[in-house]
Backbone as numpy.savetxt, mean C-alpha at the origin, in Angstrom:
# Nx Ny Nz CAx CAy CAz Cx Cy Cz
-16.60 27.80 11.42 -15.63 26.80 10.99 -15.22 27.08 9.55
-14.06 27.46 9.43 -13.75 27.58 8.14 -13.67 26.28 7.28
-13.04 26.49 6.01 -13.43 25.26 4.84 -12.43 24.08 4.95
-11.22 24.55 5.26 -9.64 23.40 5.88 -10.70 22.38 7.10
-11.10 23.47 8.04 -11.38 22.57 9.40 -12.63 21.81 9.18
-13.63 22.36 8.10 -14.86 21.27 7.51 -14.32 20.21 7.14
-13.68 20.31 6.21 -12.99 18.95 5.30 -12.46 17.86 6.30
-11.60 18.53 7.36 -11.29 17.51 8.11 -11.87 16.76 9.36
-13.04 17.73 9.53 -13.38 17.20 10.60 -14.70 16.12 9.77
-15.23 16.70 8.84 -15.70 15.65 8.08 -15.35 14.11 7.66
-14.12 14.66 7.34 -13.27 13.26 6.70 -13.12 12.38 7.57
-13.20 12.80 9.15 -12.45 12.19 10.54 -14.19 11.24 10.69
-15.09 11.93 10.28 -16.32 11.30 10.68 -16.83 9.77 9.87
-16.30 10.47 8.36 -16.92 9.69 7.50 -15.46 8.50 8.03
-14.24 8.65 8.32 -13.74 7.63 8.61 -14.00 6.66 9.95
-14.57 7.06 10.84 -15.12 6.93 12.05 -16.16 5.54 11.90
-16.98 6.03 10.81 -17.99 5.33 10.16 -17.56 3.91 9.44
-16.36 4.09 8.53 -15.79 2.92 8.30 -15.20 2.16 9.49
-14.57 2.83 10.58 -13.52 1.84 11.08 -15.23 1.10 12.17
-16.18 1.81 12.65 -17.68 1.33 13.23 -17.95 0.10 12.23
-17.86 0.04 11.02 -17.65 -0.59 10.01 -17.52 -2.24 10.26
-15.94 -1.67 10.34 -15.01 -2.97 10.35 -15.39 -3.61 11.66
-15.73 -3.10 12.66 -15.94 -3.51 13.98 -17.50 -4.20 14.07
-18.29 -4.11 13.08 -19.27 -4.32 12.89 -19.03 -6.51 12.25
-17.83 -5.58 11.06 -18.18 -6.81 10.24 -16.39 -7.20 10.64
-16.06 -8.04 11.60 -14.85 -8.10 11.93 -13.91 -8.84 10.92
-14.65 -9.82 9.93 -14.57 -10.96 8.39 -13.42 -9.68 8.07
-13.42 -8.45 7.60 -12.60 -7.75 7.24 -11.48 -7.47 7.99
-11.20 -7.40 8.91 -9.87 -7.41 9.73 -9.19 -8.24 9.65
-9.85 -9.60 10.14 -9.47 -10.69 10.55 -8.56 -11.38 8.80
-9.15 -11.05 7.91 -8.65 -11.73 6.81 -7.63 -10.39 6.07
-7.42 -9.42 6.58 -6.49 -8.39 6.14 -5.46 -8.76 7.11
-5.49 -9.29 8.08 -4.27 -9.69 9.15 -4.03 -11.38 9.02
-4.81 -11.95 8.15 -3.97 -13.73 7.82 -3.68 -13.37 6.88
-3.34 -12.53 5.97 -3.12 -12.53 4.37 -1.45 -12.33 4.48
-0.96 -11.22 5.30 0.38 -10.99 5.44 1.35 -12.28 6.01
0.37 -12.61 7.72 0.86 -13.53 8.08 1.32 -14.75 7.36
-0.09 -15.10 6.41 -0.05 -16.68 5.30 1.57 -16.51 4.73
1.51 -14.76 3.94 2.70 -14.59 2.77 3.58 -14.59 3.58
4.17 -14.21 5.04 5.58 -14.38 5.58 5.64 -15.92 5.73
5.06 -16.62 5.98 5.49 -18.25 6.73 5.01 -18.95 5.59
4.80 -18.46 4.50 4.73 -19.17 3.17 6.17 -18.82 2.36
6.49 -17.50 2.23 7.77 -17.35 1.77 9.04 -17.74 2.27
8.93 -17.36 3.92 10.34 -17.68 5.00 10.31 -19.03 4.94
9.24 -20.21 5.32 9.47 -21.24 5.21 9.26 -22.88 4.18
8.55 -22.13 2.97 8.41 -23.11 1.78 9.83 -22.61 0.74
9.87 -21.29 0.50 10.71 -20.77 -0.47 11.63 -20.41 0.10
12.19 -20.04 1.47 13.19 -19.80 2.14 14.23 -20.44 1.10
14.32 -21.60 1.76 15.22 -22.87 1.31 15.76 -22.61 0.03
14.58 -22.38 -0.80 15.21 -22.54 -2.22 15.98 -21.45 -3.02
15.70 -20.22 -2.21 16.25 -18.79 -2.93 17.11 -18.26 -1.91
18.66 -18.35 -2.51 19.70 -17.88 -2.20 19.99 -16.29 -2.11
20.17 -15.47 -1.17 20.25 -14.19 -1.24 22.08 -13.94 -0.92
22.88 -13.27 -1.55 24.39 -13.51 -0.94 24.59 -12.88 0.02
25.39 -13.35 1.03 25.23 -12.41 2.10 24.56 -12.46 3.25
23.06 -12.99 3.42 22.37 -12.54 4.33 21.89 -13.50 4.49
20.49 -13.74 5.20 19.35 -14.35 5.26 18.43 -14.11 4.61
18.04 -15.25 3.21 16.49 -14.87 2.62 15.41 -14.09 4.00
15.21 -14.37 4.94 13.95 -13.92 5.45 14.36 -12.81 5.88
15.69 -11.93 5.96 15.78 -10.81 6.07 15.54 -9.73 5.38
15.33 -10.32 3.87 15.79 -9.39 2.26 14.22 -9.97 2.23
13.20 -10.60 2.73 11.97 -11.00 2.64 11.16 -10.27 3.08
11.49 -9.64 4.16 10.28 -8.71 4.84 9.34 -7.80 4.77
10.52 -6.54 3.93 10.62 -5.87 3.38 9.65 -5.49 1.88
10.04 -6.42 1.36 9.10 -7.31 0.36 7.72 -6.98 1.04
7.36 -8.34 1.63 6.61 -8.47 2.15 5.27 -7.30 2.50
6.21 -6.42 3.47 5.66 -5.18 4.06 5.19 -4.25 2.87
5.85 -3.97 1.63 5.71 -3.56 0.62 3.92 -4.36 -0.29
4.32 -5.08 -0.04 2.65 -5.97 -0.83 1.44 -5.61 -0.36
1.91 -5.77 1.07 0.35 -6.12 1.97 0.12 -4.33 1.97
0.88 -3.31 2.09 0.42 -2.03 1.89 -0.01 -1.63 0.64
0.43 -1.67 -0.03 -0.28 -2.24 -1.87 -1.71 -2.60 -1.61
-1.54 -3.63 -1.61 -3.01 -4.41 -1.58 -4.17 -3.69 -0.93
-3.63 -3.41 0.55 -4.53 -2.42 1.65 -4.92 -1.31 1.11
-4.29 -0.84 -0.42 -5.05 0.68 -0.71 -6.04 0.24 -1.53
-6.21 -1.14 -1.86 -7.47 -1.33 -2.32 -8.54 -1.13 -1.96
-8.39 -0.91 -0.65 -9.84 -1.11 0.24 -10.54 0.19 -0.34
-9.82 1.68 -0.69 -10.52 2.74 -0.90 -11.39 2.71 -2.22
-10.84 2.22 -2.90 -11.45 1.29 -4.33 -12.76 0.82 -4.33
-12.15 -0.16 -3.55 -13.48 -1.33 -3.31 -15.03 -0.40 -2.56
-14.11 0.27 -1.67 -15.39 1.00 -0.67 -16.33 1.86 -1.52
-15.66 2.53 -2.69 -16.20 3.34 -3.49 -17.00 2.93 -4.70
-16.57 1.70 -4.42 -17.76 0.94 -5.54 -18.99 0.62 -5.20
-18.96 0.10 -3.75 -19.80 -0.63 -2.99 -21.00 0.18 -2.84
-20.33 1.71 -2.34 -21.02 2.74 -1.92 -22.00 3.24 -2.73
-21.37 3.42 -4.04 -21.98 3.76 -5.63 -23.22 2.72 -5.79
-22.69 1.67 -5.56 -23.95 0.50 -5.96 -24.80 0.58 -5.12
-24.62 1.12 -3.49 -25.81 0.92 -2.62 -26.30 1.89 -2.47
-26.00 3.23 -3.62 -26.92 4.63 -3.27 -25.83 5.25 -1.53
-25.05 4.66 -1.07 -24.91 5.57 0.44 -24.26 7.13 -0.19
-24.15 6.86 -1.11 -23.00 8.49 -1.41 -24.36 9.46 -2.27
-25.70 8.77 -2.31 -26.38 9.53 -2.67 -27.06 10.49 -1.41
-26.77 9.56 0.04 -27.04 10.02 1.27 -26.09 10.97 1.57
-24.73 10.72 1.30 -23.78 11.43 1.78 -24.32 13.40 1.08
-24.39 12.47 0.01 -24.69 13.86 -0.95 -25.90 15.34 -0.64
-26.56 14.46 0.15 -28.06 15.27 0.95 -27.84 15.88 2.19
-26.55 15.35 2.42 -25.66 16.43 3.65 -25.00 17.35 3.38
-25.29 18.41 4.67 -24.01 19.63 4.26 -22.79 19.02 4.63
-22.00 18.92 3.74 -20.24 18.58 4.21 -19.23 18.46 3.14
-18.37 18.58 3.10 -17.48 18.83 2.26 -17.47 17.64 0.91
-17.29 17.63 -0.10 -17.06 16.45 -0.79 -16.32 15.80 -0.75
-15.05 16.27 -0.66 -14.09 15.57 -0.65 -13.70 14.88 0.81
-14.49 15.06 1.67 -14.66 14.39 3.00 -14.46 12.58 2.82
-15.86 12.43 1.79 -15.78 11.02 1.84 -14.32 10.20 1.46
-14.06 10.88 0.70 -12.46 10.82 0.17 -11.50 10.61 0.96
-11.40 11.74 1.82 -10.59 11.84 2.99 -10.90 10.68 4.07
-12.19 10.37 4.19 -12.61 9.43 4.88 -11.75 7.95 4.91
-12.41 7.85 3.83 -11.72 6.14 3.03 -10.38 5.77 3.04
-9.83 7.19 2.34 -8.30 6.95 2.69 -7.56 7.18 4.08
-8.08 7.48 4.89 -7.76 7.58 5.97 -7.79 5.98 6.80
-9.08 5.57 6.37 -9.30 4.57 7.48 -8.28 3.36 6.64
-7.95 3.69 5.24 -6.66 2.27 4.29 -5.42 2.65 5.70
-4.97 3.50 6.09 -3.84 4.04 6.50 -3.94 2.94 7.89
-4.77 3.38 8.38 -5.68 2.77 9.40 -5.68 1.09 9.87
-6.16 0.67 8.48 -5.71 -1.11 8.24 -4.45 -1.15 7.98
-3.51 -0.40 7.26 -2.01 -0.98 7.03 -1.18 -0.88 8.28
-1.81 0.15 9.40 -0.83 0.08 10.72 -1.25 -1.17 11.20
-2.41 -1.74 11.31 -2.40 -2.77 11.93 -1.80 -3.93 10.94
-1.96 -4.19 9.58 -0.87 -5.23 9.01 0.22 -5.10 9.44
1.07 -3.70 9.46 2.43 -3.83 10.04 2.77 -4.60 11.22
2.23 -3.88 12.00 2.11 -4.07 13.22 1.98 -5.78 13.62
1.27 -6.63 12.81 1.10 -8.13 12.81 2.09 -8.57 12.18
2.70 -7.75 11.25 3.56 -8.45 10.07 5.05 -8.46 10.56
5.17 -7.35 11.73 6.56 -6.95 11.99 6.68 -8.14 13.14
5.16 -8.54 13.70 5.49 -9.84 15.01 5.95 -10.98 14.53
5.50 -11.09 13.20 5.25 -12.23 13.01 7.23 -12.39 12.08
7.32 -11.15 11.42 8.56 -11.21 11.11 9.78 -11.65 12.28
9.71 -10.58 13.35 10.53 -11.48 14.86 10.36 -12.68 14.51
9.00 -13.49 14.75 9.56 -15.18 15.00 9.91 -15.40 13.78
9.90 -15.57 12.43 10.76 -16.35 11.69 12.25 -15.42 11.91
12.52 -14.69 12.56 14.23 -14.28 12.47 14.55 -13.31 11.90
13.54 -12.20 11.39 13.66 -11.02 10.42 14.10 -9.67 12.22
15.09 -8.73 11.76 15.85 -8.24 12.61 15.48 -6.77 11.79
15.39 -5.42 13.01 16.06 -4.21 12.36 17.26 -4.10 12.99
18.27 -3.86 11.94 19.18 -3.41 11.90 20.42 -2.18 12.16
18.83 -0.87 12.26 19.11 0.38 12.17 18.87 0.72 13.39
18.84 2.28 13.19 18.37 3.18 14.93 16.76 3.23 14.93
15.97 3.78 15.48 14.79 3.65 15.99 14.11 4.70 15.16
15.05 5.47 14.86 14.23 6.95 14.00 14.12 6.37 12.30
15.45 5.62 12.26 15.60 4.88 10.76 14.05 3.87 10.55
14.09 3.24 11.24 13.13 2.25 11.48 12.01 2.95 12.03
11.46 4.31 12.21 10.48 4.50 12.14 9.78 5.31 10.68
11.12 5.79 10.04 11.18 6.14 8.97 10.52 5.42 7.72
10.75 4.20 8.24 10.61 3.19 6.83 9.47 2.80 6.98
8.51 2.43 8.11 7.12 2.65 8.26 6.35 3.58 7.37
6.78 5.06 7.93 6.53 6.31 7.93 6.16 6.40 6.20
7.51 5.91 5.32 7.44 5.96 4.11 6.24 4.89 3.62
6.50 3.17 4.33 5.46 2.34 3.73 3.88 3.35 3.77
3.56 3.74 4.73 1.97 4.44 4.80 1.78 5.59 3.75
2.51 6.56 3.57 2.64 7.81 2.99 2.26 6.67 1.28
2.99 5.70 0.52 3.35 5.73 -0.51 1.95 4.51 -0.08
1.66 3.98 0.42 0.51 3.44 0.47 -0.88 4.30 0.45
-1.18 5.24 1.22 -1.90 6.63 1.47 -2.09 6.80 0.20
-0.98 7.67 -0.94 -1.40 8.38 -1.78 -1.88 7.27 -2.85
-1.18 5.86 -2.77 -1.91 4.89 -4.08 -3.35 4.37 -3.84
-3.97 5.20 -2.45 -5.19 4.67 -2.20 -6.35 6.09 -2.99
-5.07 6.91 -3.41 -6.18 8.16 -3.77 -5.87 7.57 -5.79
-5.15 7.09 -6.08 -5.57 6.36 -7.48 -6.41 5.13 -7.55
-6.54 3.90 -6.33 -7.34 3.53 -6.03 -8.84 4.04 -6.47
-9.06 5.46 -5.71 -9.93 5.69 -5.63 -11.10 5.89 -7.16
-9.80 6.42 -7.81 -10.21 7.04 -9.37 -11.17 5.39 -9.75
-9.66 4.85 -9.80 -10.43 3.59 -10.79 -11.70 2.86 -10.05
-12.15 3.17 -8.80 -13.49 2.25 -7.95 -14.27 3.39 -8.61
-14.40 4.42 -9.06 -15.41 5.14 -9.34 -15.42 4.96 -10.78
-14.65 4.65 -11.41 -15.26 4.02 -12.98 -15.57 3.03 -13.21
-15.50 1.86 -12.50 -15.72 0.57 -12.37 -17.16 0.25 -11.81
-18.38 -0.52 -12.24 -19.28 -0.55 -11.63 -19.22 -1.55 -10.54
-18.81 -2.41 -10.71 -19.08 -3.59 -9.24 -17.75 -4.12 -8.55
-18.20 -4.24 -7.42 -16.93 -4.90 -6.67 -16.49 -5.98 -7.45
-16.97 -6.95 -8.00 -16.17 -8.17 -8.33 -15.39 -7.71 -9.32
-15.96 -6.75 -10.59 -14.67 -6.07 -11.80 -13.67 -5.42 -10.98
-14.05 -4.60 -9.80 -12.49 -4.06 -9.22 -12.00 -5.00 -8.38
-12.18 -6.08 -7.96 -11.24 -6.51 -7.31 -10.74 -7.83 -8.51
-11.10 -8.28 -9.39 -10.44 -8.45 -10.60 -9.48 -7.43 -11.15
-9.98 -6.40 -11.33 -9.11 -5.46 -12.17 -8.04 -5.26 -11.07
-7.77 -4.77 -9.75 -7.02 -4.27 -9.42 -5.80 -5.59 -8.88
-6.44 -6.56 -8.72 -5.51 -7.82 -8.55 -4.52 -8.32 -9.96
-5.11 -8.12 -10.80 -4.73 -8.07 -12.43 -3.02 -7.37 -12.78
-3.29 -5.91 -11.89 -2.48 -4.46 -12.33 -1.68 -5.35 -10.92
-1.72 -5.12 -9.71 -0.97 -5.18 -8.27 -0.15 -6.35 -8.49
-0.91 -7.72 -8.25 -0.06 -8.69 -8.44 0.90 -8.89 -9.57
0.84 -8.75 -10.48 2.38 -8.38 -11.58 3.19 -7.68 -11.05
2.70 -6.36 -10.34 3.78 -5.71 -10.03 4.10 -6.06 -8.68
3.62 -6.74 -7.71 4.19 -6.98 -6.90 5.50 -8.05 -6.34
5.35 -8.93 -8.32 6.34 -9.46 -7.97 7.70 -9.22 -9.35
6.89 -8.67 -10.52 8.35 -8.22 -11.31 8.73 -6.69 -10.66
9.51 -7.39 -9.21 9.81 -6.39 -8.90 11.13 -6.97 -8.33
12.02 -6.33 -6.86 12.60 -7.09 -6.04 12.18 -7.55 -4.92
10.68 -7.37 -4.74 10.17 -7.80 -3.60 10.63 -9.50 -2.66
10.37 -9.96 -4.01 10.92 -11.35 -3.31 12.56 -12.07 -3.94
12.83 -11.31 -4.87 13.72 -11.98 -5.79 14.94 -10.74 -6.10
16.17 -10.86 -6.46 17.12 -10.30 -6.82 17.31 -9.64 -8.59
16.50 -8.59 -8.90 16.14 -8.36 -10.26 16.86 -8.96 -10.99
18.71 -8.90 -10.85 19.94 -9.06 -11.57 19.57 -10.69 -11.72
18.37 -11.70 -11.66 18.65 -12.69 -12.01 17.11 -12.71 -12.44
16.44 -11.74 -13.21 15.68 -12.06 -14.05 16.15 -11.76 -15.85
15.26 -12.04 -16.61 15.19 -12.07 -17.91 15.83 -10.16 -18.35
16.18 -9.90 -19.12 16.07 -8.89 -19.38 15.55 -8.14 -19.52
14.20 -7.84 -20.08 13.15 -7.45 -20.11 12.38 -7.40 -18.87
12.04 -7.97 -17.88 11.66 -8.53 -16.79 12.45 -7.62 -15.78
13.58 -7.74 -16.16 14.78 -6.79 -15.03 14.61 -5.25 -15.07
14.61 -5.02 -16.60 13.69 -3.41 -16.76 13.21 -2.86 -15.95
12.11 -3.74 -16.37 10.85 -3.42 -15.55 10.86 -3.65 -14.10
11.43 -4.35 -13.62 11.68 -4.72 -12.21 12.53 -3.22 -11.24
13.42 -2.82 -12.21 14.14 -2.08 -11.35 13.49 -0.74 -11.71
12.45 -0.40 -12.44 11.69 0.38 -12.55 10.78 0.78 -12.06
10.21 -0.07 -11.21 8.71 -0.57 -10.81 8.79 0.43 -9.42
7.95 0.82 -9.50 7.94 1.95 -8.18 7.74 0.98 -6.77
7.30 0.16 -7.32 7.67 -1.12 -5.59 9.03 -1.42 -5.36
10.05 -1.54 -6.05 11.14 -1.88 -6.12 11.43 -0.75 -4.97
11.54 0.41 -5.65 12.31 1.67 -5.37 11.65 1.40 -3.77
10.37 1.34 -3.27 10.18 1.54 -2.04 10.60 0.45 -1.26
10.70 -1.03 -1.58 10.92 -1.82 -0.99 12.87 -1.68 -0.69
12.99 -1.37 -1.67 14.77 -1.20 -1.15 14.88 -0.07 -0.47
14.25 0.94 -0.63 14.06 2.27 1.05 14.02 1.67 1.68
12.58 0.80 2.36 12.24 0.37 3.46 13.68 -0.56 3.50
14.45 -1.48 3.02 15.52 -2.57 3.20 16.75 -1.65 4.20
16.73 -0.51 3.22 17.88 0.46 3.49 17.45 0.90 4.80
16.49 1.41 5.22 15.86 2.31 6.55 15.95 0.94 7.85
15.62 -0.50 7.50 15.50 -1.24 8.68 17.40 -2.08 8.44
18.31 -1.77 7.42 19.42 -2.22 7.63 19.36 -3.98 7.14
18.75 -4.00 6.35 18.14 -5.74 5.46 18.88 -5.27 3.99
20.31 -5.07 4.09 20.93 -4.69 3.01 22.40 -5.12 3.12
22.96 -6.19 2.10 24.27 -6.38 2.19 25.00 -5.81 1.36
26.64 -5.58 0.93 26.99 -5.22 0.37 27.72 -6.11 -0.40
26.95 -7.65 -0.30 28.36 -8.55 -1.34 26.43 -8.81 -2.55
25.37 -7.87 -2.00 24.64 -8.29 -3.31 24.84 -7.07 -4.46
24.61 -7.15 -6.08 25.38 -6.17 -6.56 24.41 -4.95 -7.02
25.22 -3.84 -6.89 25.17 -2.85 -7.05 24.14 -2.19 -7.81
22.99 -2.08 -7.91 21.64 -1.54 -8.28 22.76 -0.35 -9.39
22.35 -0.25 -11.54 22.71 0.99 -12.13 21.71 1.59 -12.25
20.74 1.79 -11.66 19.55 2.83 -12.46 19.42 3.58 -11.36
18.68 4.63 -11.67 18.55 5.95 -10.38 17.63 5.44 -9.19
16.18 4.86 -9.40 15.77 4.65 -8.52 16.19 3.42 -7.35
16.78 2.66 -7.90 17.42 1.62 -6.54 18.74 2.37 -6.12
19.13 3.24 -6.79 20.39 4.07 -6.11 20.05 5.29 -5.39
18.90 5.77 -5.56 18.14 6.89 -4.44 16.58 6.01 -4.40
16.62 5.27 -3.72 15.24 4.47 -3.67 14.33 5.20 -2.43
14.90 6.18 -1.69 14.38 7.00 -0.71 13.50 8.24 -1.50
14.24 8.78 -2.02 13.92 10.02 -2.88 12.81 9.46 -3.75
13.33 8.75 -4.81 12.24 7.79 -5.56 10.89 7.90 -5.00
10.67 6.87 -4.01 9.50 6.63 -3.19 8.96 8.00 -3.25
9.41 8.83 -2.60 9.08 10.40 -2.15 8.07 10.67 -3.44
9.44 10.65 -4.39 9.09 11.69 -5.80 7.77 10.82 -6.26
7.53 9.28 -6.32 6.33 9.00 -6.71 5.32 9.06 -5.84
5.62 8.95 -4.25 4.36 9.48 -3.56 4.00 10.78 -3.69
4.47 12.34 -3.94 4.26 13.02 -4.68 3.59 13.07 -5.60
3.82 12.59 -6.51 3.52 12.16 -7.96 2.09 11.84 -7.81
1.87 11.17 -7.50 0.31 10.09 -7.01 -0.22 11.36 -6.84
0.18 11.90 -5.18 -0.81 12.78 -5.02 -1.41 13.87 -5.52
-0.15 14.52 -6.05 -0.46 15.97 -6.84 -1.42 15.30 -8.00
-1.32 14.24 -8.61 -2.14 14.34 -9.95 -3.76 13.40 -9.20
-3.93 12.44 -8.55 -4.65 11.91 -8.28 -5.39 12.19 -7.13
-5.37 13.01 -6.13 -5.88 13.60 -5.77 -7.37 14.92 -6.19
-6.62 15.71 -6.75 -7.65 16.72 -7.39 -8.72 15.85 -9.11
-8.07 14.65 -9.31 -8.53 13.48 -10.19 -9.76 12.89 -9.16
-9.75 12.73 -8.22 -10.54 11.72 -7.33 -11.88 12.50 -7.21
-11.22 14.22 -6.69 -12.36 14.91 -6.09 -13.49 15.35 -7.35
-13.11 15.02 -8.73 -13.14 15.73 -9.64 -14.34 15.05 -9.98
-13.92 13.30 -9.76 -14.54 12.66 -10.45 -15.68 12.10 -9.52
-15.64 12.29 -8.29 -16.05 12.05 -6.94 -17.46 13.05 -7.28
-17.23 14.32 -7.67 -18.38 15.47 -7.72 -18.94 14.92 -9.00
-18.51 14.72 -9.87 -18.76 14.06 -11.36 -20.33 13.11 -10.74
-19.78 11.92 -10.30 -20.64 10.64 -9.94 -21.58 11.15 -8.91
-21.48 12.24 -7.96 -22.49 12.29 -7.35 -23.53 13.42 -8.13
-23.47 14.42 -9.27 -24.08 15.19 -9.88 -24.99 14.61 -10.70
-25.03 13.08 -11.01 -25.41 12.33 -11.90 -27.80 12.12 -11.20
């Protein structure tokens, strides 16, 4: 077996192990699939009402949003797992095996990918009943999935960095709720940037959630043309964008993870 087919067939195991995991302790599923649901029928029907979108239906220009957060959030899990692991000695077990290092890696982030198909998958039902529609062809709309996982995927391999400098679960899931939630909402996730503060709008149309959440808008057809005209590059190629920062992530945070991954277990 060469060193490509170790890594992966490793990674497939150590993920195997998590998803035995989740099936073990089901508390984790079950509350990764009310969290999306809570935020659609909390937004479509408390805030619906009050936020005007031109053109469309708030819960159409909502979804999107939406779908954008809960994949966010879900790359926490690689974080969290890597803390947990650290504190309970298992990666000192892992370490007494022959297998690749970067397996466990591959592992973790595999099985985040893993939980965000099934958020979709709940989030897109639950979108039908409040009235959220795709718009597009079937390849468009599988596209915009395709992109949510990929740009979710690689933020689970920076995830990863910061659970391995962090000693306990409760500082990373402080810390990473701290960094996520700001950006999940000075963004356009739920709101129309062009009617924030100036400063606020910056940053909003900057925010690498933006750029993906208006892909995904653009790919399922949750896009009017009487709302105005995005000037900055990334809401005007918000496809490419996404790309260029899922890229981005990976090329630098990746060989960062494994680096620091061999680091903590040499100790």
């Amino acid at each position: 077996m060469n060193s490509v087919q170790m890594v992966a067939s490793d990674g497939l195991t150590i993920a195997k192990r998590h998803v035995i995991k989740i099936k073990r302790v089901p508390d984790l599923i079950v509350f990764t699939i009310l969290s999306p649901i809570m935020f659609v029928l909390l937004f479509a029907y408390v805030f619906g009402s009050a936020i005007e979108i031109p053109g469309m239906s708030y819960r159409e220009f909502l979804i999107a949003g939406i779908f954008t957060q809960t994949v966010i959030f879900g790359s926490t899990w690689t974080g969290l797992g890597m803390v947990e692991d650290l504190q309970k000695g298992i990666i000192d077990r892992f370490r007494s095996l022959p297998m690749a290092p970067s397996a466990v890696l591959i592992g973790r982030t595999t099985t985040d990918v893993l939980i965000n198909v099934v958020s979709l998958i709940v989030m897109s039902l639950t979108g039908l009943v409040v009235g959220w529609r795709i718009n597009t062809s079937l390849g468009e709309a599988a596209a915009g999935y395709l992109l949510l996982l990929l740009f979710a995927y690689a933020l689970s391999w920076v995830m990863a960095v910061i659970g391995m400098w962090i000693r306990t679960p409760e500082v990373f899931n402080n810390a990473s709720f701290m960094v996520i939630f700001p950006l999940s909402f000075i963004a356009n996730t739920f709101v129309d940037p062009s009617s924030m503060p100036p400063l606020l709008r910056t940053i909003a149309e900057w925010n690498p959630m933006s750029a993906l959440t208006q892909a995904v808008r653009e790919l399922f057809g949750n896009t009017n043309p009487m709302m105005p005209t995005p000037d900055v590059w990334p809401l005007q190629n918000p496809i490419l964008a996404s790309l260029l920062w899922t890229a981005l992530m990976l090329i630098v945070f990746v060989p960062l993870a494994i680096h620091r991954y061999q680091k903590a277990v040499s100790r």
